[in-house]
VOKOL-340213 format. One line per 8 residues: number of its first residue (from 0); their letters; for each residue x, z negated, y negated of N, C-alpha, C, CB. Coordinates in pm, whole numbers. Glycine has a CB too. Layout:
N
NUM) a) X Z Y X Z Y X Z Y X Z Y  ... .
//
This chain:
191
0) xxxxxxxx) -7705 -3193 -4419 -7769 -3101 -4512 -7894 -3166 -4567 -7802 -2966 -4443  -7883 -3159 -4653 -8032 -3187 -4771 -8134 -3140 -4689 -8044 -3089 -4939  -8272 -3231 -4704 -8371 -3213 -4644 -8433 -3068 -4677 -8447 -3322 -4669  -8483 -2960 -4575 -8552 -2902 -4615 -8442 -2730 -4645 -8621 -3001 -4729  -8357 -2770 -4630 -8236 -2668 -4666 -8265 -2555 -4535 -8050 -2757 -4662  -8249 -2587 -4456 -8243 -2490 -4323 -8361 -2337 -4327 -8297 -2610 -4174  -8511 -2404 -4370 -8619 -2351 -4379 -8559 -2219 -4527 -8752 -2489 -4406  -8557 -2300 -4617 -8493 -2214 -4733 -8379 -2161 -4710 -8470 -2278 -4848 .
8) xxxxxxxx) -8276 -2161 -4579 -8216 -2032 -4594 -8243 -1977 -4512 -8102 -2015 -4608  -8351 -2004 -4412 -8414 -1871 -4353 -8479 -1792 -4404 -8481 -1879 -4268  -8551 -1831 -4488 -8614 -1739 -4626 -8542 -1669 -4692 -8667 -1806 -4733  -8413 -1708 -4736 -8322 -1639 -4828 -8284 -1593 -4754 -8236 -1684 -4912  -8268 -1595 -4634 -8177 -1472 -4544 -8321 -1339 -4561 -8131 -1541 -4311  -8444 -1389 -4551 -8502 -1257 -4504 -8545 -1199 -4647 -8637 -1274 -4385  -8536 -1255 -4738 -8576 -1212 -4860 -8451 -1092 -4913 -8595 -1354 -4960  -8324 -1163 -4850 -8221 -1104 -4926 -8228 -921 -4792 -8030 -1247 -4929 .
16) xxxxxxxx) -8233 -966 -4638 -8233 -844 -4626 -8328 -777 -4641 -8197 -817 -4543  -8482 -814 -4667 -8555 -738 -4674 -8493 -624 -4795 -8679 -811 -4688  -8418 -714 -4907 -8403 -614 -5041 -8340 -519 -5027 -8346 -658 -5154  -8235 -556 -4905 -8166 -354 -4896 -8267 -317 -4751 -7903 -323 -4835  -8357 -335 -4742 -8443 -281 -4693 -8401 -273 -4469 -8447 -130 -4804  -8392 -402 -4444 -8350 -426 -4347 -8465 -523 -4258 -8222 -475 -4380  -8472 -473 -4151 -8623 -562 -4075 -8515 -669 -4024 -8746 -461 -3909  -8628 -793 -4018 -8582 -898 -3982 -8560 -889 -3815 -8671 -1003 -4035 .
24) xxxxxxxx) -8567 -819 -3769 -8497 -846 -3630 -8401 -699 -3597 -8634 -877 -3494  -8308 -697 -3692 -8235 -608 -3688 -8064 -642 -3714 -8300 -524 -3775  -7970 -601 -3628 -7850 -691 -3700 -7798 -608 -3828 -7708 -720 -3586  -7719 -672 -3929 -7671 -625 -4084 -7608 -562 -4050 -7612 -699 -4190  -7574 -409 -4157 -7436 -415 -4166 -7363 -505 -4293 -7397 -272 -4173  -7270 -628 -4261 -7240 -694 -4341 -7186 -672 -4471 -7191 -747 -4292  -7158 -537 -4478 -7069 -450 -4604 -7198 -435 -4708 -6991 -261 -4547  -7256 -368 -4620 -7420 -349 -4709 -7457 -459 -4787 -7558 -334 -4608 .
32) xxxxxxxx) -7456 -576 -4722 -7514 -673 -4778 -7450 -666 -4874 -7524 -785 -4724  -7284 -703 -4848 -7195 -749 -4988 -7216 -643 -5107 -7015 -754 -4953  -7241 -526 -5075 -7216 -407 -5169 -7359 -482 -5255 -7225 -207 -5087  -7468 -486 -5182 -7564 -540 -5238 -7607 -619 -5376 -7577 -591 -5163  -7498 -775 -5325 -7473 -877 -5366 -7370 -815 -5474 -7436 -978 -5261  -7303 -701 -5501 -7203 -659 -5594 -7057 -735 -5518 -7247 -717 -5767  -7013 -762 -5438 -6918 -847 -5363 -6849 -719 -5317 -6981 -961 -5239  -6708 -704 -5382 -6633 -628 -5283 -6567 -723 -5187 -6528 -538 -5348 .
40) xxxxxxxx) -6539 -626 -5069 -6495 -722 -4971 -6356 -678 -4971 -6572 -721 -4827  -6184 -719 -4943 -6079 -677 -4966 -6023 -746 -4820 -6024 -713 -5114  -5959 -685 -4759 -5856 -744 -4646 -5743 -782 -4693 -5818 -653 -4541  -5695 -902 -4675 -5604 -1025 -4705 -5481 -946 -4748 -5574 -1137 -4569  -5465 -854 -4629 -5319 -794 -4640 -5312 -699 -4750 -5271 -718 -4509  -5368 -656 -4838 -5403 -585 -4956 -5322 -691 -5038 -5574 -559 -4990  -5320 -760 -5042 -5279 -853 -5160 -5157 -943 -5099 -5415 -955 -5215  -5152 -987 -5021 -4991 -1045 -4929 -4941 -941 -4857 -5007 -1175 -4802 .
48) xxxxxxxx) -4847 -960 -4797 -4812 -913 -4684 -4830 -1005 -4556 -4688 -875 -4704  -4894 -867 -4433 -4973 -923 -4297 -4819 -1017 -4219 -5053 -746 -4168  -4672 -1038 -4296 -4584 -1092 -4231 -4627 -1265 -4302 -4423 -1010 -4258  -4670 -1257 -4414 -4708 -1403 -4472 -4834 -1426 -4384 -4746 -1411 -4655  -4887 -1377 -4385 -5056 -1409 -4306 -5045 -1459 -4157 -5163 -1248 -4289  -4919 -1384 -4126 -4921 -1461 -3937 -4841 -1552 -3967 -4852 -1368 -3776  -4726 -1562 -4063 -4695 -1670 -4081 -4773 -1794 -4080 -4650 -1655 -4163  -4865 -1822 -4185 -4987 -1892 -4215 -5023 -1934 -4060 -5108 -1792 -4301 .
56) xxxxxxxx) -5113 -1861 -4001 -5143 -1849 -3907 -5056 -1932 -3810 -5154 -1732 -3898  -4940 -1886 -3801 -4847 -1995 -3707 -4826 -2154 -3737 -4699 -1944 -3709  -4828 -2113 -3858 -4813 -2251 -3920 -4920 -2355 -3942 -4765 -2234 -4039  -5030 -2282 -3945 -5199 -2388 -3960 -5274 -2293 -3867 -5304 -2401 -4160  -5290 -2255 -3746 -5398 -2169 -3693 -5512 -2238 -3753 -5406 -2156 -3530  -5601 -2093 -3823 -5732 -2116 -3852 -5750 -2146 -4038 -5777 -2252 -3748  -5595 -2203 -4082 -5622 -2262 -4187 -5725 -2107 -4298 -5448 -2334 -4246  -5682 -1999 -4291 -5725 -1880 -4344 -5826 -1785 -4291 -5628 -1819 -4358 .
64) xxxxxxxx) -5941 -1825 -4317 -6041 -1719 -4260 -6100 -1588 -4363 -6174 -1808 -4212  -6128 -1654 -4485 -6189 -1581 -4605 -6220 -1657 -4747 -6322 -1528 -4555  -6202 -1606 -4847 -6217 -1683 -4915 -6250 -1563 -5028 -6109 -1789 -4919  -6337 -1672 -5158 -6438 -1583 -5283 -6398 -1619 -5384 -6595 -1602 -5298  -6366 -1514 -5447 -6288 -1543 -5609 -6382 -1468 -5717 -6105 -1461 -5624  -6441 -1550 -5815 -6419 -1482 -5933 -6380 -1442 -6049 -6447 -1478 -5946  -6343 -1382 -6055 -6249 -1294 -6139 -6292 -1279 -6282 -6239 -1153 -6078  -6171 -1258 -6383 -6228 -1280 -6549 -6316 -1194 -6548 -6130 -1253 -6683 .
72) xxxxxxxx) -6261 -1051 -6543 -6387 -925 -6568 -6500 -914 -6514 -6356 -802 -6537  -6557 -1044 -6471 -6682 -1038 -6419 -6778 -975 -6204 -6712 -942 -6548  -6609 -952 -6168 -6633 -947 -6059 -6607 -1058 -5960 -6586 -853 -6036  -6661 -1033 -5841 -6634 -1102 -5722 -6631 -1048 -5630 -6695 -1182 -5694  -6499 -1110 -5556 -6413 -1061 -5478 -6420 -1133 -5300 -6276 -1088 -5563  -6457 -1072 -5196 -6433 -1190 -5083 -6313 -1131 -5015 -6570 -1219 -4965  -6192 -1220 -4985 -6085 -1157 -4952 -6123 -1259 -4795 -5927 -1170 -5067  -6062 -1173 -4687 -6073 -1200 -4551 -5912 -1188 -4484 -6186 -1090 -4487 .
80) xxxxxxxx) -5909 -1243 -4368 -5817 -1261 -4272 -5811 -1145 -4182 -5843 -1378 -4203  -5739 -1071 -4184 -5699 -959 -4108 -5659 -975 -3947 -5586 -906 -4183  -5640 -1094 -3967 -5558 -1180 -3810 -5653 -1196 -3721 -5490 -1350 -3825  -5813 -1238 -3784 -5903 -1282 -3666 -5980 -1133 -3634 -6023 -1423 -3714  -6033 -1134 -3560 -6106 -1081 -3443 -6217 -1026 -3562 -6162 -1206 -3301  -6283 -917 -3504 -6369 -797 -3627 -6523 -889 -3606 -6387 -559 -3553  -6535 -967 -3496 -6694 -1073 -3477 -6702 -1188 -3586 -6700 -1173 -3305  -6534 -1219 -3580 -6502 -1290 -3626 -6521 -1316 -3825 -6398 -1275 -3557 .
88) xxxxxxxx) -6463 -1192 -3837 -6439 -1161 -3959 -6522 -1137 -4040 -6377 -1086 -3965  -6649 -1057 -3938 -6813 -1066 -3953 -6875 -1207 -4038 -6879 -1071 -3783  -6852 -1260 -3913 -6888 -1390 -3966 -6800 -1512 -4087 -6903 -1451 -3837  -6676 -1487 -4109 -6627 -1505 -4262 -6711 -1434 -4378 -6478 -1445 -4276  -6729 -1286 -4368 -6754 -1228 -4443 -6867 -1323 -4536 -6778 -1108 -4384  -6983 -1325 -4356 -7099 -1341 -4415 -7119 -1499 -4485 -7203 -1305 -4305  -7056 -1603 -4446 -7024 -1780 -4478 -6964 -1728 -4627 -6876 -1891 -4346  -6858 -1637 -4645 -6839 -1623 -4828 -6999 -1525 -4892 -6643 -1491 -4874 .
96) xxxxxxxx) -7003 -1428 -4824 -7182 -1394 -4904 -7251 -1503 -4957 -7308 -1340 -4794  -7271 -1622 -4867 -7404 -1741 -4846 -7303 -1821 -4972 -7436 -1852 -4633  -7254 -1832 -5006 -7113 -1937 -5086 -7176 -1871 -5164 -6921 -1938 -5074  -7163 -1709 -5207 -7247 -1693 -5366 -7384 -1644 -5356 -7174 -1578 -5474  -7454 -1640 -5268 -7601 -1696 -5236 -7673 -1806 -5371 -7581 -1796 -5073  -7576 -1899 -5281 -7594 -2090 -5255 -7544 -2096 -5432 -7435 -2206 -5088  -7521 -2002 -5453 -7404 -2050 -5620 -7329 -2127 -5617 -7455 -2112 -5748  -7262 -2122 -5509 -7143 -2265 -5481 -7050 -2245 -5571 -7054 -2280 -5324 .
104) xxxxxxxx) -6973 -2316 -5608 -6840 -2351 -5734 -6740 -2400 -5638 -6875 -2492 -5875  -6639 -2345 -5691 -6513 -2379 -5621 -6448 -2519 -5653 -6412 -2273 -5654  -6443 -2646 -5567 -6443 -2798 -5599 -6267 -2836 -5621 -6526 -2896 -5449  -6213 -2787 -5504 -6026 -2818 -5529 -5954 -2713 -5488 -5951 -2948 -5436  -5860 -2744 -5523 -5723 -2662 -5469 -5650 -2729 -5375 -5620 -2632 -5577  -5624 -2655 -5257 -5545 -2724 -5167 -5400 -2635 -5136 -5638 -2750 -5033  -5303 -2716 -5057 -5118 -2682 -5076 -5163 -2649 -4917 -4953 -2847 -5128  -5141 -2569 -4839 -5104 -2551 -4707 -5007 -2433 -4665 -5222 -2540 -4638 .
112) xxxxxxxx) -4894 -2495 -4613 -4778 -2398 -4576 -4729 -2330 -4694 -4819 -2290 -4472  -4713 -2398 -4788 -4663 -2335 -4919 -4787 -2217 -4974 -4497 -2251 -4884  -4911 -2243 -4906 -5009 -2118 -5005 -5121 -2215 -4986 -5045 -1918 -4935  -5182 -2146 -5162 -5293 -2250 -5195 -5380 -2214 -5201 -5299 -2314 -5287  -5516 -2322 -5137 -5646 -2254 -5126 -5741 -2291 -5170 -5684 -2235 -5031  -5823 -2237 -5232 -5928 -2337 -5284 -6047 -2351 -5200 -5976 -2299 -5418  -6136 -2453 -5208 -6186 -2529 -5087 -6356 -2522 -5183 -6084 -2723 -5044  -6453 -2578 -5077 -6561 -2635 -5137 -6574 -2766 -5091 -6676 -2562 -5117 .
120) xxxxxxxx) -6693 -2841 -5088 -6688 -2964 -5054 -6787 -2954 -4896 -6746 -3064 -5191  -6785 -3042 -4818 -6852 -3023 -4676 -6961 -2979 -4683 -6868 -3129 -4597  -7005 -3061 -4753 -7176 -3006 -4763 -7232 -2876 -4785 -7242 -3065 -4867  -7108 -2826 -4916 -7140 -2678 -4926 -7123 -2624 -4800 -7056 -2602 -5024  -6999 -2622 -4728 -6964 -2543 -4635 -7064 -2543 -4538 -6846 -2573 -4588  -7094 -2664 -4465 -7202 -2646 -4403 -7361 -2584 -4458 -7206 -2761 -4360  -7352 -2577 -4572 -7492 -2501 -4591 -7441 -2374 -4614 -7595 -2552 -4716  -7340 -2287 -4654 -7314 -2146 -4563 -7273 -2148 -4446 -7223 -2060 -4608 .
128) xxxxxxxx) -7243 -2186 -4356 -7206 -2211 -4259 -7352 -2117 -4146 -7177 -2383 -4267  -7478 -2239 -4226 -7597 -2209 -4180 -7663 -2075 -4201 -7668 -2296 -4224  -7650 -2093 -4390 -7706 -1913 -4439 -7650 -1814 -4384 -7682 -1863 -4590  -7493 -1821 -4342 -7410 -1694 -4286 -7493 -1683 -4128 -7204 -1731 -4274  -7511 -1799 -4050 -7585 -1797 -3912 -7684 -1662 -3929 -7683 -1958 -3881  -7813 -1730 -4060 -7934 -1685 -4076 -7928 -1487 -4140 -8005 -1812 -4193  -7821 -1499 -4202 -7778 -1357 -4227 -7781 -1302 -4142 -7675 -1328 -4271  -7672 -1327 -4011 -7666 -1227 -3909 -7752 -1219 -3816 -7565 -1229 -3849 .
136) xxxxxxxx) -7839 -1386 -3760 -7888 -1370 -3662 -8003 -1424 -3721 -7827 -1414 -3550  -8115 -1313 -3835 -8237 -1395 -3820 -8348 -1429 -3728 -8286 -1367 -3889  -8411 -1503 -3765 -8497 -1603 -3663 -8582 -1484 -3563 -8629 -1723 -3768  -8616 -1336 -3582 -8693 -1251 -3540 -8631 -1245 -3442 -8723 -1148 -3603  -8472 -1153 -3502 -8405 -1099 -3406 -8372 -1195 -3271 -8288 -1050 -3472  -8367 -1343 -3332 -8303 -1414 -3261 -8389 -1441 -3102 -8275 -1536 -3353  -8576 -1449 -3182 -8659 -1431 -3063 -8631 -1307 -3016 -8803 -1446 -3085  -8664 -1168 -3038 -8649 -1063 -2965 -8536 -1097 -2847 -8615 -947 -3061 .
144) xxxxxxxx) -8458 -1114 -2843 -8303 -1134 -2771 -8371 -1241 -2666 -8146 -1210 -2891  -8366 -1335 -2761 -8460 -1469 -2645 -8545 -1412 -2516 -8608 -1562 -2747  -8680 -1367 -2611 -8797 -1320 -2500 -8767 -1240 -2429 -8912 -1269 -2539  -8616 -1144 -2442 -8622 -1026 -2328 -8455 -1072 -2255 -8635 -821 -2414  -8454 -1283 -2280 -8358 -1296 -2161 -8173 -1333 -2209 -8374 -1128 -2075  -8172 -1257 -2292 -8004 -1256 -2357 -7986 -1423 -2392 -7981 -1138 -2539  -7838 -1434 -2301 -7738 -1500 -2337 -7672 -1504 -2461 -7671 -1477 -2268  -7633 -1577 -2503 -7494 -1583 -2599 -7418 -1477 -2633 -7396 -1658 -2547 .
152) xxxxxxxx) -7393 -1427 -2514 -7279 -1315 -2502 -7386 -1218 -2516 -7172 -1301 -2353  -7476 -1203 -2425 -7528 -1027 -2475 -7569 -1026 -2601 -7664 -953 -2392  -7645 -1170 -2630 -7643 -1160 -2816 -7538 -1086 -2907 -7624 -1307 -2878  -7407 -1166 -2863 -7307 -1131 -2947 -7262 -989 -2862 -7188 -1259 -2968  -7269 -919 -2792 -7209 -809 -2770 -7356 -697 -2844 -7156 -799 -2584  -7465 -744 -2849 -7564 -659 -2903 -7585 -638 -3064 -7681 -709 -2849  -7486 -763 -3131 -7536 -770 -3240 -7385 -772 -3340 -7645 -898 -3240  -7296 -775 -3251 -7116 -765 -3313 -7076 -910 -3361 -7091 -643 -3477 .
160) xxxxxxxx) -7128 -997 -3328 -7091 -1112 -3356 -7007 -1187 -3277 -7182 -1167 -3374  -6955 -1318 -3326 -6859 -1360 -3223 -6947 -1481 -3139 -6705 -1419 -3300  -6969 -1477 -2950 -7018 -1548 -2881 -7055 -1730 -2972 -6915 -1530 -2754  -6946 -1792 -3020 -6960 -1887 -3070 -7069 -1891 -3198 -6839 -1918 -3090  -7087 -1772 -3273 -7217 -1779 -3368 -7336 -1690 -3284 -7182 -1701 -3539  -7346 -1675 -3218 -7468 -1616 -3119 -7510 -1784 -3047 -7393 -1465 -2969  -7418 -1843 -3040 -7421 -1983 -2934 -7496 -2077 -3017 -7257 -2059 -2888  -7448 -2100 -3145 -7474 -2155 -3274 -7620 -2161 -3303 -7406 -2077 -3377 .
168) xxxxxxxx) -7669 -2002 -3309 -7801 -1992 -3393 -7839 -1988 -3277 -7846 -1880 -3503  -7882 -1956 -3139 -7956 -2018 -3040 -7997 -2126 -3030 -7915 -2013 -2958  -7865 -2214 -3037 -7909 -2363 -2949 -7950 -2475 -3150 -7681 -2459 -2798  -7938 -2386 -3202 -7990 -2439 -3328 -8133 -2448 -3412 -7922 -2385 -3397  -8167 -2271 -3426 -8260 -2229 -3438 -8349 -2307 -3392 -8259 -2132 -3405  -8405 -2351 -3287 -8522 -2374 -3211 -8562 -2259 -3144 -8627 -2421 -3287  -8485 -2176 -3121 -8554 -2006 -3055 -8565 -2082 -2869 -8374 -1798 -3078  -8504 -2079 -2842 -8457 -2119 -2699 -8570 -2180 -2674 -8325 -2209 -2674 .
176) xxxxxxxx) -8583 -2333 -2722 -8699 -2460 -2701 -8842 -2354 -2716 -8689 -2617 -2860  -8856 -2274 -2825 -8936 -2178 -2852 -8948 -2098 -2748 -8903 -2117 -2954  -8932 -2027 -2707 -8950 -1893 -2562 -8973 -1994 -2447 -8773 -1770 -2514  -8870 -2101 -2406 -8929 -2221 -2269 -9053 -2241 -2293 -8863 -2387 -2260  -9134 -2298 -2481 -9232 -2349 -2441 -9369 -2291 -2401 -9239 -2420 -2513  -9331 -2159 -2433 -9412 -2077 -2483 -9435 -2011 -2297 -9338 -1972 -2633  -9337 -1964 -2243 -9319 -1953 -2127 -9362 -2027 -2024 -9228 -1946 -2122  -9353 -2161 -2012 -9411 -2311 -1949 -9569 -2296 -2024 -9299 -2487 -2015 .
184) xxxxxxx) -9603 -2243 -2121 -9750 -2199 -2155 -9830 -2152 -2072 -9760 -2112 -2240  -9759 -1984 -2026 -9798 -1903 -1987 -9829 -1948 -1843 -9726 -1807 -2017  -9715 -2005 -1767 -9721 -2038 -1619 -9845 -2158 -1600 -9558 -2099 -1567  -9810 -2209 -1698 -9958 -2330 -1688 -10067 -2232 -1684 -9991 -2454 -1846  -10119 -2157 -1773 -10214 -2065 -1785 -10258 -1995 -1642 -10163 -1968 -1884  -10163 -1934 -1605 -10128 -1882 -1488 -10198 -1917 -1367 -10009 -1906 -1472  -10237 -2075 -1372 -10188 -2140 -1182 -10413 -2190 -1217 -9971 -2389 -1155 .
//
């Protein structure tokens, strides 16, 4: 990621929830956001049938999580995977939000299992990847959780996310290194 990117989407994460009026150590509701952003959100099977989708699924696990279309009449659309897990889907949702955040453009079209998808390029992905992190788990909330002890898991069982993005923005953030040092402060202070 481009220098300096990380800082700016922690900002844009808190700028954007402050606007529907959300404290930074609070988890989203991710719908809100999109309604926000004007983003309807649509479940996959609305538009295929859920017998093509596990198909998919059997055939590329993973290849289909969510994906953002826009449309002639001026809308945008994030269509999601019905197959994964509701933490899960959370976190698609929010990686297509950060995609039209970021103003990302759609780079190719790809052939998988006879259905085609269009892709961005790495770099994009990884910089929603990050903004979707900073959406769900901003840096506040992320201390609150920290200083009073939570794991991964009670993160993600406190905040509806899936353990692997609770794991993510922990050991990423700097929250963790943050509360040890601050803690190893106190005990020095202490003695």
């Amino acid at each position: 990621m481009r220098r300096g990117f990380k800082s700016e989407a922690e900002r844009l994460a808190d700028r954007v929830r402050a606007q529907i009026g959300l404290r930074s150590d609070v988890p989203p509701d991710i719908r809100q956001l999109a309604a926000h952003l004007r983003v309807e959100v649509i479940d996959a099977q609305e538009l295929v049938g859920m017998d093509s989708l596990r198909e998919l699924e059997s055939l590329q696990p993973g290849a289909f999580s969510a994906a953002t279309f826009h449309l002639p009449d001026g809308r945008t659309v994030a269509v999601y995977n019905p197959c994964n897990e509701p933490a899960r889907t959370k976190s698609d949702i929010a990686h297509e939000l950060a995609h039209v955040l970021l103003g990302h453009e759609v780079r190719e079209l790809q052939q998988i299992g006879g259905h085609a998808f269009f892709t961005c390029d790495p770099e994009q992905e990884e910089e929603a990847n990050w903004l979707a992190g900073c959406l769900l788990l901003p840096r506040q909330l992320l201390l609150r959780h920290a200083y009073a002890g939570a794991d991964a898991q009670a993160l993600a069982a406190a905040t509806g996310v899936s353990v692997p993005m609770a794991r993510f923005r922990l050991n990423t953030s700097g929250v963790l290194l943050q509360v040890r040092r601050r803690r190893t402060a106190r005990s020095s202070g202490d003695s």
